[in-house]
Phi, psi and omega in degrees: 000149194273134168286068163280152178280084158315192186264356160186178166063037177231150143281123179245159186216121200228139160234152179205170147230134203261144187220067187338170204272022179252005175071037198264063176328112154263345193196093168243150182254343177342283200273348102010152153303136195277164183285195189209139161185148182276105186281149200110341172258195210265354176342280164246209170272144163339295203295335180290314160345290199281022179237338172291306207318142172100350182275139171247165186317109163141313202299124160276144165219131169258146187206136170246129170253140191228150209282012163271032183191020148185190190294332190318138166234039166213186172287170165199153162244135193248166170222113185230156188193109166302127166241002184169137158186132194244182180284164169289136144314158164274343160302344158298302191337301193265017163248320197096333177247158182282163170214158186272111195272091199267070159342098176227188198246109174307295221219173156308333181241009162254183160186134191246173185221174166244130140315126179219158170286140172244355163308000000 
């Protein structure tokens, strides 16, 4: 399967900057560790979701949400730039949220990880 933000079950990892509907910078991530959410879950908002679905790692977007068309209770404008996505584990699946993942090498033909919340 292509790592695209699907309709559910990707860890996506995003940096953006958030903007009220007065052009007002509420938030950049740019230069920040990118966020992470299990896209399909309650992470962020739908309407924001559903303007991601379909971007893959590399991909840019400007987006807007505006608050007769969605839960928001204002206008807001996004600068969003994908740094990655993949699939969820199923232990994301069944927390709803992504985790952080420590790698180490059992055997040669295994590979074990420890969970930790990244939440």
């Amino acid at each position: 399967m292509e790592n695209l933000c699907a309709d559910k079950d990707r860890v996506v990892a995003l940096r953006y900057i958030m903007r009220n509907g007065k052009g007002e910078m509420l938030e950049d991530t740019m230069q920040a560790s990118p966020v992470n959410y299990l896209h399909g879950s309650a992470g962020i908002l739908p309407a924001l979701q559903q303007q991601i679905k379909g971007l893959g790692a590399g991909d840019k977007k400007k987006i807007y949400l505006f608050k007769e068309n969605s839960e928001a209770d204002d206008d807001f404008e996004f600068d969003v730039i994908i740094d990655d996505v993949r699939e969820a584990l199923p232990e994301e699946i069944a927390l709803g949220y992504p985790v952080q993942i420590t790698a180490k090498i059992c055997e040669d033909d295994c590979e074990c990880y420890d969970v930790q919340s990244s939440k």
